[in-house]
Steps between C-alpha positions, in 0.01 A plus 500: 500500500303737684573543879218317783526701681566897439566821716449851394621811598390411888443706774388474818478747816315490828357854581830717470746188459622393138604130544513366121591765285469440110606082526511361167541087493372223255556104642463227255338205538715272685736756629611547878523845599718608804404847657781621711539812732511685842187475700284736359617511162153420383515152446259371688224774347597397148365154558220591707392719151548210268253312728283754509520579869609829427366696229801700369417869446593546181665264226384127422549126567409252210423130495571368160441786380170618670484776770445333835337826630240387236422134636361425852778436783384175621543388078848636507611303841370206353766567245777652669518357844749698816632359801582742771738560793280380748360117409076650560396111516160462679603368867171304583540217179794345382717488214297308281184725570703840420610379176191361390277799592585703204446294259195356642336866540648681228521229236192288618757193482269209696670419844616192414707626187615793699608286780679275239674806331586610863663201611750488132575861609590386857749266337628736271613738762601196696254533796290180400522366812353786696156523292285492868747736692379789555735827439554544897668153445732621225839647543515871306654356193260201475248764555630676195508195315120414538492922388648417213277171390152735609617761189569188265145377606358748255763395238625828444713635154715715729614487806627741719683496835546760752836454722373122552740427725553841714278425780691115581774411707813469324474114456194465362563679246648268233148295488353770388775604200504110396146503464495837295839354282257214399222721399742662243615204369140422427481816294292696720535905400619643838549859671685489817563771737797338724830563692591188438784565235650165449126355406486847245819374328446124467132506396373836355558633107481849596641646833302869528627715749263821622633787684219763628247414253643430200725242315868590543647192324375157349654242307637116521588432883890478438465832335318650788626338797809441337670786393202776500563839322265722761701625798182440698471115400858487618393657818214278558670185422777628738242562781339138418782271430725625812757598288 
């Protein structure tokens, strides 16, 4: 079965700086990804070039099998949908109205449907009781949460995720792992950029670990964070784990 989503030969530099450098990755449909690495490793821009904001400079991302370079970049967030580091909700209407925007502008869903779809994805990320709050009401994670249902408002294929949980407190960030746990379960295809190694080994099928650009290691997560044949992944994991 042919891969949903396909990588080629990817690179990527800003004026002098090489940050991907020749990244070759397929994902499957219903598989959860987990990108690991030091800050910097070029995580982070790998996503951004899947979702077209970045356009890699040289090499190729496909979506089921077509070039995404070749479609326009509003079509291919409708299909592969990103949540960042930083939440980016609108501050002046609440929860309800940031998830129901998208699909009302982009898809031309009528407001009523939208609002309908809005408040099932309010439930699903367990936030159905804030639907009116508005995100200076929210705590970080609930923030996040409300993130999360805006990027399933489109009804994305893929979905990736961007250090979810970096910018929260500490405690706040279980919500947002539950949350993303249930989305796999549901057989969402995922790509996740995270520290968060304990989520990488219970929920993803592939743990990918870049080091300057470039995949040092990948495999099953008790291969990788396991017992993980690169000295550098045993360096990282070190650094990470407190070890």
């Amino acid at each position: 079965m042919s891969a949903l989503l396909s990588i080629k030969n990817l690179y990527k530099s800003f004026g002098r700086n090489e940050v991907l450098k020749g990244i070759d990755l397929e994902v499957a449909e219903g598989e959860v990804v987990a990108l690991i690495g030091a800050s910097g490793s070029g995580k982070s821009t790998l996503l951004r070039c899947v979702n077209r904001l970045e356009i890699p400079t040289s090499g190729e991302v496909e979506f089921r099998g077509e070039p995404i370079t070749a479609a326009n970049a509003n079509a291919v967030r409708r299909e592969i949908g990103m949540v960042f580091q930083r939440f980016n909700l609108f501050p002046h209407i609440t929860a309800i109205e940031n998830i129901s925007l998208a699909p009302i502008k982009v898809l031309g869903t009528s407001a009523n449907e939208a609002k309908a779809q809005a408040t099932a994805l309010l439930e699903q990320v367990k936030l159905g009781a804030k639907a009116d709050a508005y995100p200076g009401e929210l705590s970080g994670g609930q923030q996040q949460r409300v993130a999360i249902a805006r990027a399933l408002g489109l009804k994305p294929k893929v979905m990736l995720f961007d250090e979810p949980t970096s910018a929260l407190d500490p405690e706040l960030v279980g919500e947002v792992l539950e949350v993303m746990r249930d989305l796999a379960k549901s057989g969402m295809t995922m790509i996740v950029a995270t520290h968060e190694m304990g989520f990488a080994r219970e929920v993803a099928n592939r743990v990918i670990f870049l080091d300057s650009g470039r995949i040092l290691e990948e495999g099953p997560p008790e291969q990788v964070l396991g017992s993980p044949k690169q000295e550098r992944t045993r360096e990282f994991l070190a650094r990470v784990l407190n070890k």
